[in-house]
N, CA and C atoms as an extended XYZ file, in Angstrom:
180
Properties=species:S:1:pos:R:3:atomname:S:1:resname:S:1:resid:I:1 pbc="F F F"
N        23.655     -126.289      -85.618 N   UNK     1
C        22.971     -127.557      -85.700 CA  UNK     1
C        22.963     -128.214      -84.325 C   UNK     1
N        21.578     -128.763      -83.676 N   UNK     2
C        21.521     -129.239      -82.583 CA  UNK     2
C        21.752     -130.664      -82.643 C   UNK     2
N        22.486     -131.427      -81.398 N   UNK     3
C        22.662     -132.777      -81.713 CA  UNK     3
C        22.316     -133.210      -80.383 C   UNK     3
N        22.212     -134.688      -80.570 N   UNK     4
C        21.443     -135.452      -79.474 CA  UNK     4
C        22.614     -136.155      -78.947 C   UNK     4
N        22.414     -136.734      -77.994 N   UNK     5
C        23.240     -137.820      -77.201 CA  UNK     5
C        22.352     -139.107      -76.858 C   UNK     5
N        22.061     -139.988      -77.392 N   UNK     6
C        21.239     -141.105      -76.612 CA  UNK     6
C        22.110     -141.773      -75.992 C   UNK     6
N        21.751     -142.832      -74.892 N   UNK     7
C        22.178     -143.757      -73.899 CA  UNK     7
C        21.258     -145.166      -73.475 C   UNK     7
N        21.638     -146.196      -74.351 N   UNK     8
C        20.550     -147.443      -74.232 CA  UNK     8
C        21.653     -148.337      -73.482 C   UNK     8
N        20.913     -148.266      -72.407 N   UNK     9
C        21.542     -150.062      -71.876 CA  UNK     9
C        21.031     -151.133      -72.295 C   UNK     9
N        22.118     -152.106      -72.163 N   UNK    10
C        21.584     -153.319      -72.783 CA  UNK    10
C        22.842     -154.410      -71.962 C   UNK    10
N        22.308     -155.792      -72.412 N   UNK    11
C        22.977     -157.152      -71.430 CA  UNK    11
C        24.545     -157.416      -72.550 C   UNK    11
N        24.649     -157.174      -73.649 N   UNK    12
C        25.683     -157.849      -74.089 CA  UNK    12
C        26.209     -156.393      -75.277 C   UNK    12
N        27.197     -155.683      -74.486 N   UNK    13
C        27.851     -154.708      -75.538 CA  UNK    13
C        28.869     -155.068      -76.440 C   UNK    13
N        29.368     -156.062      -76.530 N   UNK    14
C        30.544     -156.318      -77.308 CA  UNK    14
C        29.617     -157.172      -78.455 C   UNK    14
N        28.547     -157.899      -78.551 N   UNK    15
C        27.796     -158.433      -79.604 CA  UNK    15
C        27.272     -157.392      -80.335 C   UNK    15
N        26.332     -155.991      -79.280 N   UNK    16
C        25.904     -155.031      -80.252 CA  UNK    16
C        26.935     -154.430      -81.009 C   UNK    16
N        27.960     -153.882      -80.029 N   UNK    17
C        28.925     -153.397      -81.379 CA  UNK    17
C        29.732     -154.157      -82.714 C   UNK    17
N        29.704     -155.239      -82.377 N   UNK    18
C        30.180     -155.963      -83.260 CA  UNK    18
C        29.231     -156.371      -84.771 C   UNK    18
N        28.092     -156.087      -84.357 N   UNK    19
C        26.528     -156.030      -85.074 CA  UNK    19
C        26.530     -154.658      -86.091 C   UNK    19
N        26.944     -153.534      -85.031 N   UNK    20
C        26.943     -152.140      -85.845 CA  UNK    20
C        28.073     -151.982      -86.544 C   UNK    20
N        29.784     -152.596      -86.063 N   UNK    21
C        30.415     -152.541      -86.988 CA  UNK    21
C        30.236     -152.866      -88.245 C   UNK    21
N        29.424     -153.952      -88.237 N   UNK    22
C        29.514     -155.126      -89.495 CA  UNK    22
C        28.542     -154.098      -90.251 C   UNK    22
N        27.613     -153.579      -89.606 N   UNK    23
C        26.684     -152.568      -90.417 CA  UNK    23
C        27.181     -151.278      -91.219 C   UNK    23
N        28.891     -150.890      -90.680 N   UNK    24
C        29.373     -149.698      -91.315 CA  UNK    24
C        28.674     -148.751      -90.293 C   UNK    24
N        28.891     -148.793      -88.907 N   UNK    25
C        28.132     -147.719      -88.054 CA  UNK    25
C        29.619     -146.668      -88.040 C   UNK    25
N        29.437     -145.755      -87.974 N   UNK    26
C        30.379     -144.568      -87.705 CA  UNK    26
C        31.107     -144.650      -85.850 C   UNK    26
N        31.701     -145.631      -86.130 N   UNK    27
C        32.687     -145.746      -84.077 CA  UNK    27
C        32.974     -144.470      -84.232 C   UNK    27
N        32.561     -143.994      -83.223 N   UNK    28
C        33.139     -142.906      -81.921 CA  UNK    28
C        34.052     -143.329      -81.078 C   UNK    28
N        33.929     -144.583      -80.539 N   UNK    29
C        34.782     -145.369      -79.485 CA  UNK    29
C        34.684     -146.504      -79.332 C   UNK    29
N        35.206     -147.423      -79.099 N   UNK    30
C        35.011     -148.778      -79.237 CA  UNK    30
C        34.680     -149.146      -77.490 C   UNK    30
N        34.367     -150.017      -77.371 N   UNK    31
C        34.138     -150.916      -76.036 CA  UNK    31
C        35.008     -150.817      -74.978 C   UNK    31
N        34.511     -150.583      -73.919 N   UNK    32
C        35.686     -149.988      -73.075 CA  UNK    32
C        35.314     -150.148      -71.820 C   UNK    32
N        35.436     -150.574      -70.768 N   UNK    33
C        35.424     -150.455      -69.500 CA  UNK    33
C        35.691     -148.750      -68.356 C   UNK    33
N        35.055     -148.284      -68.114 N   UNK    34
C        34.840     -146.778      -68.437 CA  UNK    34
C        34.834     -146.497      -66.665 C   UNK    34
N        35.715     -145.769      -65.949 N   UNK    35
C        36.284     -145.252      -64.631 CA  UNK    35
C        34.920     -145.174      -63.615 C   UNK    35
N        33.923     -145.024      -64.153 N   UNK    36
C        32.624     -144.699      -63.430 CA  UNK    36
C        31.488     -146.044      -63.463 C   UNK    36
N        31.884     -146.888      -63.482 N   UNK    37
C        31.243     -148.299      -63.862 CA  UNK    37
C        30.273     -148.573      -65.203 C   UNK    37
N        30.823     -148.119      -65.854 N   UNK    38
C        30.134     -148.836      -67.802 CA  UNK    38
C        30.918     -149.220      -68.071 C   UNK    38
N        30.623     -150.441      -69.047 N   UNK    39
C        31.427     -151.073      -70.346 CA  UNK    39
C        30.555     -150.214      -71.521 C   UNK    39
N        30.972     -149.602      -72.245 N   UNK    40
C        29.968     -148.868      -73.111 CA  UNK    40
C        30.985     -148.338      -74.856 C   UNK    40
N        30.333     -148.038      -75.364 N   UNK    41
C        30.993     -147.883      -77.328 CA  UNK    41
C        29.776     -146.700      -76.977 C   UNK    41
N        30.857     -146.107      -78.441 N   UNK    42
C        29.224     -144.934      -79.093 CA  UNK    42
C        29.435     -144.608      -80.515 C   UNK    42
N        28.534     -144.775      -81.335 N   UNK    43
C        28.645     -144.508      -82.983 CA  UNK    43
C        27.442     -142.817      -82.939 C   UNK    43
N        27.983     -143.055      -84.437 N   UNK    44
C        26.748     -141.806      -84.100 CA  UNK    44
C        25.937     -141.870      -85.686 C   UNK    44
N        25.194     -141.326      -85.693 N   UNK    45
C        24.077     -141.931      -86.930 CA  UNK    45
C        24.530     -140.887      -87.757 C   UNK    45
N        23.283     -140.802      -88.628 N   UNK    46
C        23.499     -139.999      -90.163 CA  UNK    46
C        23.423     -138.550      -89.914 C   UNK    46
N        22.934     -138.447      -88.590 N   UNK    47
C        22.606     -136.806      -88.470 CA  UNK    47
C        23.369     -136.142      -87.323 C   UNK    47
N        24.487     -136.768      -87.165 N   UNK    48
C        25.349     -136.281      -86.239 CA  UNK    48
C        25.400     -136.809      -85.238 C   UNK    48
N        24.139     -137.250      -84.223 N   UNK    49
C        23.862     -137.730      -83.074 CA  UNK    49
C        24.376     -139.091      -82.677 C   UNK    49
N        24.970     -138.873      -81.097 N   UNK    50
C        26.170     -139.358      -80.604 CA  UNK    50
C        25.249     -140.409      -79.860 C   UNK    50
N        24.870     -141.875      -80.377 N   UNK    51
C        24.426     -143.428      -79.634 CA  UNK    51
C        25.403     -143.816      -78.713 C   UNK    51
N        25.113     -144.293      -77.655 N   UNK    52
C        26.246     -144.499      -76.684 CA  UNK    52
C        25.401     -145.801      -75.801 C   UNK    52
N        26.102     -147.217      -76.495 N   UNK    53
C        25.218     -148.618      -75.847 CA  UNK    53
C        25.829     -148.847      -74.579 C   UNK    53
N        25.370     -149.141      -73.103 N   UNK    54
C        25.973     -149.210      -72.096 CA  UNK    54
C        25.773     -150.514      -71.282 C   UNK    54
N        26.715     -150.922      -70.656 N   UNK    55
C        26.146     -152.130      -69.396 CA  UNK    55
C        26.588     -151.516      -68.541 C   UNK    55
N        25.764     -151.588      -67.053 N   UNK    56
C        26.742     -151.105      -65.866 CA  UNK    56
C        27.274     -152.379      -65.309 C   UNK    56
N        28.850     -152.003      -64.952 N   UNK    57
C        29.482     -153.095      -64.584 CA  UNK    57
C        29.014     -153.520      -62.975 C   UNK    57
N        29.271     -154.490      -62.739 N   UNK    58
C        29.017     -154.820      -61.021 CA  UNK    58
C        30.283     -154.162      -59.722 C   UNK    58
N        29.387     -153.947      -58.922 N   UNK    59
C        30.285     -153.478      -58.689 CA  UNK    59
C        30.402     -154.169      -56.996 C   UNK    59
N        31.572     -154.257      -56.596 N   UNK    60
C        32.202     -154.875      -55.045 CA  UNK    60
C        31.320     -154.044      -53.946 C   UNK    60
């Protein structure tokens, strides 16, 4: 079975996930500040495929 990976940025990740929790989304990972500059979560839908919402953080 083939599976996808999507990657949507967006301005406010801790509202979307908090949106998909409330929806019963399947967390993969919760919100996280991530070594390579994202704050990013990822659920994954009904068909396996791994959503992954991102902000890039600012960087110095």
């Amino acid at each position: 079975m083939l599976h996808s990976l999507v990657m949507v940025y967006l301005d406010d990740v801790d509202s979307v996930f908090e949106k998909a929790k409330a929806a019963d989304a399947k967390v993969e990972y919760e919100p996280m500040d991530m070594p390579y500059g994202r704050r990013e979560f990822g659920v994954r839908d009904i068909d396996g495929n791994l959503w992954c919402f991102a902000k890039k953080l600012a960087t110095d």
